[in-house]
C-alpha positions as CSV (number, residue, x, y, z in Angstrom):
1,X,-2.2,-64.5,-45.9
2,X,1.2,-64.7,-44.7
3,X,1.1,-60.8,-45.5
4,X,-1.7,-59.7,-43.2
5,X,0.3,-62.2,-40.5
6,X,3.5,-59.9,-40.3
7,X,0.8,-57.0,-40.2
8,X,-0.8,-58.5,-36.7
9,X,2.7,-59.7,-35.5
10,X,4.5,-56.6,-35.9
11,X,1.2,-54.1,-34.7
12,X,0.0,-56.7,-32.3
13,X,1.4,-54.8,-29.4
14,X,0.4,-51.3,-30.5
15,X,-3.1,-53.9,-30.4
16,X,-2.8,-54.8,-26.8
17,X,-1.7,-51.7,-25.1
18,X,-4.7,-50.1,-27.0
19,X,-7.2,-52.6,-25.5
20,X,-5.7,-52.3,-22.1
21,X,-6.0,-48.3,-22.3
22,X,-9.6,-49.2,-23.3
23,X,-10.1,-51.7,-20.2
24,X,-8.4,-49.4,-17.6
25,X,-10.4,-45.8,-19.1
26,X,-13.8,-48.0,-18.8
27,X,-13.2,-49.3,-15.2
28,X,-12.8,-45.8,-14.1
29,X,-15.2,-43.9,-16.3
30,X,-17.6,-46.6,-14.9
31,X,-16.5,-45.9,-11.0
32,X,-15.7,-49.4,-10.7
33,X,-12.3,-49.2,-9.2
34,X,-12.2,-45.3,-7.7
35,X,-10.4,-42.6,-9.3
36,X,-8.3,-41.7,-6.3
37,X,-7.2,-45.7,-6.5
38,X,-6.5,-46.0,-10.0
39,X,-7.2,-42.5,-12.3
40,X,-8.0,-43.1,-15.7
41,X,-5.4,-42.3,-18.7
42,X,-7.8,-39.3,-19.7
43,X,-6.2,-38.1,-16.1
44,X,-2.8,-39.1,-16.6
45,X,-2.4,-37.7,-19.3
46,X,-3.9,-34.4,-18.2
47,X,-1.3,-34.7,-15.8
48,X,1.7,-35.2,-17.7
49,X,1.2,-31.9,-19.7
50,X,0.2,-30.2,-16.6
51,X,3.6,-30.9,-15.2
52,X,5.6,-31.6,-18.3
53,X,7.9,-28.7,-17.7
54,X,8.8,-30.0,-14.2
55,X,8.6,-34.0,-15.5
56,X,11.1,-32.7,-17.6
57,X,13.7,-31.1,-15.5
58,X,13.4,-34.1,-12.8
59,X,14.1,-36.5,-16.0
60,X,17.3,-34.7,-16.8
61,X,19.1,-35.0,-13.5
62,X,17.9,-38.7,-13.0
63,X,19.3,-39.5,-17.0
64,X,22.4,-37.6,-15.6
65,X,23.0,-40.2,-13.3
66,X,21.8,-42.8,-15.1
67,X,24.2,-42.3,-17.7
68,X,27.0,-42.0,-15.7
69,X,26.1,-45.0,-13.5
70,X,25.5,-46.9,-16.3
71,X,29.0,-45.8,-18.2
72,X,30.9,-46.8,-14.9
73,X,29.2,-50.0,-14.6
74,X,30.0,-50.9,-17.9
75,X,33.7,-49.8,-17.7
76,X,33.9,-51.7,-14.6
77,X,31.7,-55.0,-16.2
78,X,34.3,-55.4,-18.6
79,X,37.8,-55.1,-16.8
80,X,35.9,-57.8,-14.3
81,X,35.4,-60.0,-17.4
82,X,38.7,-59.1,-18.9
83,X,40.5,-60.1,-15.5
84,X,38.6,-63.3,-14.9
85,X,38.7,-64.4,-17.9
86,X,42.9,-64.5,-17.9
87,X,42.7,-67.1,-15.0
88,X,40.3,-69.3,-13.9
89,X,41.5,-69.1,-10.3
90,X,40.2,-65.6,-10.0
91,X,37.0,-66.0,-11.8
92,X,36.4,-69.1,-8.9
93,X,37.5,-66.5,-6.9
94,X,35.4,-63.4,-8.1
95,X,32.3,-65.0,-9.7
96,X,30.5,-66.0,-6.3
97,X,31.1,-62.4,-5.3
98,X,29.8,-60.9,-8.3
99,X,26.5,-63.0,-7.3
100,X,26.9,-61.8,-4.1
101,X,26.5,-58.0,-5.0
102,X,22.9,-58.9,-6.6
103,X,21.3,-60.6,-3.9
104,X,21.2,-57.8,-1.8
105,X,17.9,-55.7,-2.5
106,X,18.7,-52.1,-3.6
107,X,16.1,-50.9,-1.4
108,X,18.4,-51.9,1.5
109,X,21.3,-50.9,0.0
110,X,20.4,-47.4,-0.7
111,X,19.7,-46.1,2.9
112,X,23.6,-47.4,3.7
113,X,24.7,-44.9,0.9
114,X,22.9,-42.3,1.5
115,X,24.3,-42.5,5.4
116,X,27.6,-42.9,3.9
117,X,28.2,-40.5,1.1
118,X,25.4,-38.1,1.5
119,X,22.7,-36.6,-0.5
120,X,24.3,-35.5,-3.3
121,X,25.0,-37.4,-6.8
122,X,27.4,-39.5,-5.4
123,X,25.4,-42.9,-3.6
124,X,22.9,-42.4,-6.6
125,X,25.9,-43.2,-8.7
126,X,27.2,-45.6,-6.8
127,X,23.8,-47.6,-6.4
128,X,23.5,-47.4,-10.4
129,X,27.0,-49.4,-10.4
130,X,26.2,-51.8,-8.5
131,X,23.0,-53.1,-10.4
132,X,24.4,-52.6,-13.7
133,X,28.1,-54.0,-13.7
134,X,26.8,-57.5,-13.2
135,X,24.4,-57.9,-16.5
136,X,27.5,-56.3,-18.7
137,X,30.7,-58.5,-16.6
138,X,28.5,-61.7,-17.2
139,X,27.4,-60.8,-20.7
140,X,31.1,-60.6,-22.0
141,X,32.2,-63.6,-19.7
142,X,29.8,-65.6,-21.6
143,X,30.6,-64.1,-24.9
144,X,34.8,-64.8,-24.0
145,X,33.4,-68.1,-23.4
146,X,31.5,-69.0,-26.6
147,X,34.8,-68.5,-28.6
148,X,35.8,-71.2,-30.9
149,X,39.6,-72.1,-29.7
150,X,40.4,-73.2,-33.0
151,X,40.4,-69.5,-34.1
152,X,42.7,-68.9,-30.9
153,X,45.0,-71.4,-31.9
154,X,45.5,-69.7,-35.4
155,X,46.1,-66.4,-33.8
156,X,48.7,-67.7,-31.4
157,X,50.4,-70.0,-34.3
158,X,51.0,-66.8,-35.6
159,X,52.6,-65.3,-33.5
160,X,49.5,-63.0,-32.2
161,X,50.0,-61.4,-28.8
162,X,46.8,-61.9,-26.1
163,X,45.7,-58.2,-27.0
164,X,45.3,-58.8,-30.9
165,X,43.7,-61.7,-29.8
166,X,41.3,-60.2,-27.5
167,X,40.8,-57.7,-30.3
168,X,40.1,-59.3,-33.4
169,X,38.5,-63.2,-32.2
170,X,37.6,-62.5,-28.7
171,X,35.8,-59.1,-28.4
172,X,33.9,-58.9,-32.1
173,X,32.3,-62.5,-30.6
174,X,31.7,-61.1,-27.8
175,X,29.3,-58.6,-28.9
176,X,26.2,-60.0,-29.2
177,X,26.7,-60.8,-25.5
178,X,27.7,-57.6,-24.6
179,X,24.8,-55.8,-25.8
180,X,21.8,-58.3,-24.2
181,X,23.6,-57.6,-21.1
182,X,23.5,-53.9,-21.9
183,X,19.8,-53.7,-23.0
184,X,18.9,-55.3,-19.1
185,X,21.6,-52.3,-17.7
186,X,20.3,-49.5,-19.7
187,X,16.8,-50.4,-18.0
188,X,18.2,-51.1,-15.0
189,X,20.5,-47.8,-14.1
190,X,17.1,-45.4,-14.6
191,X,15.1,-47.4,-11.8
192,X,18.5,-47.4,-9.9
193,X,18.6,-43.8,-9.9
194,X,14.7,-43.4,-9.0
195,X,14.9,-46.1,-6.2
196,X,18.3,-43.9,-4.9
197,X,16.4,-40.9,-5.2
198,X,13.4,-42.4,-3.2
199,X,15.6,-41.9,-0.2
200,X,17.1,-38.7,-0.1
201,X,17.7,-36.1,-2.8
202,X,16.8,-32.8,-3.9
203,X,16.0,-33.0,-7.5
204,X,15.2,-36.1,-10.2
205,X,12.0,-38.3,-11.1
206,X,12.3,-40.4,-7.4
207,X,12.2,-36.6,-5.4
208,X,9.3,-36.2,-8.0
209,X,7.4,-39.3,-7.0
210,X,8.0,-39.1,-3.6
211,X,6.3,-35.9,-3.2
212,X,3.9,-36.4,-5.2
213,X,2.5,-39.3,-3.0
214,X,2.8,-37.3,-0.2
215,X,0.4,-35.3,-1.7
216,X,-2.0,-38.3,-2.6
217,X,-1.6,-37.3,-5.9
218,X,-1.9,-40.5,-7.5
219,X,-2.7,-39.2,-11.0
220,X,0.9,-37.7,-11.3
221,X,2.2,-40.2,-9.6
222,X,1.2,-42.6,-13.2
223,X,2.2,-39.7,-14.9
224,X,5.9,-40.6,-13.9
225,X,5.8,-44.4,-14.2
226,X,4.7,-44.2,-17.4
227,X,7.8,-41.4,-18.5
228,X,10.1,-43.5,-16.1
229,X,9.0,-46.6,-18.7
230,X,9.3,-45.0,-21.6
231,X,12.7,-43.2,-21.0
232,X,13.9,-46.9,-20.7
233,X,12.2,-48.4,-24.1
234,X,14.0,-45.1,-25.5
235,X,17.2,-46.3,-23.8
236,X,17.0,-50.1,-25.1
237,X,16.1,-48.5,-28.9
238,X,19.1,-46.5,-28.8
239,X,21.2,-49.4,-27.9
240,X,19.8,-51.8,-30.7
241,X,20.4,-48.6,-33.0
242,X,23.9,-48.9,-31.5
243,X,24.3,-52.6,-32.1
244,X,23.3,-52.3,-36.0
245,X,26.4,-49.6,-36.5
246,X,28.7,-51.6,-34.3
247,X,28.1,-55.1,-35.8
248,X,27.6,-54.5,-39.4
249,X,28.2,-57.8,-40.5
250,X,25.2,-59.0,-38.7
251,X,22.9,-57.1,-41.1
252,X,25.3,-58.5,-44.1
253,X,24.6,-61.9,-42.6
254,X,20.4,-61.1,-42.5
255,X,20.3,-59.9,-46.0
256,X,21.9,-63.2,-47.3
């Protein structure tokens, strides 16, 4: 019994994304919701190979971005943390900034880039930062945080300087944190760069879309939402893969 119940658990969304291709392919086959509203996933489909070549090329420059974004924000999420963390005078000082910066919707931010920095790589970049520092600064905040000081007091009685201690107790704790906050950034910096390229651009998945509609093309235009999704469940997978081989005493810890 318990058998056939890990089966369902671990198939039982395989299960449901079956039944909703299922629901969706009968409520256009059966021309209750129109085709040019919602086209079925026979059409979608026919659509991504159609323009897989171009999907293709539009997903590289859009990954390019992402990844840099998403490299920056992380660089810059973790001197944050590192710098608050030393005082708590700045992180009064920086933390209701840091909420701040979120509050504001991208989609009014982006315009304001693009007027400032043009139409090249740069406000995409800069709009990927924005969104994706925060998840990362407040992910090793928390994990600086969860610390037992009794391991700090060790270190320090002897004679460990604040880096060794920030090396061996306060960043291998930290981790865990670090990579939840990751997972939400990775998904996070490729509808940044789609949502930047919405407003001016020349070439990624957001040009894509946004020509595409034009064209009332709505069967491509599902074609790209459902490669823009599963680019970032390909990110996140990566990132557990990169978990695993950074925290290998977690999968010591599992076996026993």
């Amino acid at each position: 019994m318990k058998k056939y119940q890990s089966i369902i658990n671990k198939y039982s969304p395989c299960f449901a994304i079956i039944m909703i291709l299922i629901i969706w392919q009968s409520l256009s086959s059966l021309d209750i919701i129109p085709k040019f509203m919602l086209p079925s996933p026979i059409d979608v489909m026919m659509a991504f190979v159609k323009d897989f070549p171009l999907l293709i090329s539009h997903a590289k420059v859009s990954l390019i971005e992402a990844f840099l974004g998403l490299l920056i924000g992380v660089s810059l999420g973790f001197i944050l943390a590192i710098i608050m963390e030393q005082s708590s005078i700045l992180y009064n000082a920086l933390y209701p900034v840091l909420v701040l910066t979120q509050t504001v919707p991208t989609v009014a931010i982006a315009p304001l880039l693009v007027l400032w920095f043009g139409y090249g790589i740069m406000p995409k970049i800069v709009l990927i930062v924005i969104v994706t520092f925060f998840p990362i600064a407040i992910g090793f905040l928390d994990g600086f945080k969860s610390v037992d000081r009794d391991y700090i007091k060790l270190l320090k009685a002897m004679d460990a300087t604040d880096f060794q201690i920030l090396r061996y107790i306060k960043l291998p704790t930290a981790l865990p944190y670090f990579f939840a906050g990751l997972r939400i950034s990775a998904s996070y910096s490729i509808v940044g760069a789609v949502i930047s390229e919405w407003l001016g651009g020349f070439n990624g998945l957001g040009v894509y879309m946004t020509r595409v509609k034009k064209a009332y093309a709505f069967d491509k235009m599902f074609a790209v939402i459902f490669l823009i999704s599963a680019l970032s469940l390909l990110l996140i997978l990566l990132i557990k893969i990169l978990e695993k081989i950074s925290m290998p005493w977690l999968r010591y810890k599992d076996k026993n």
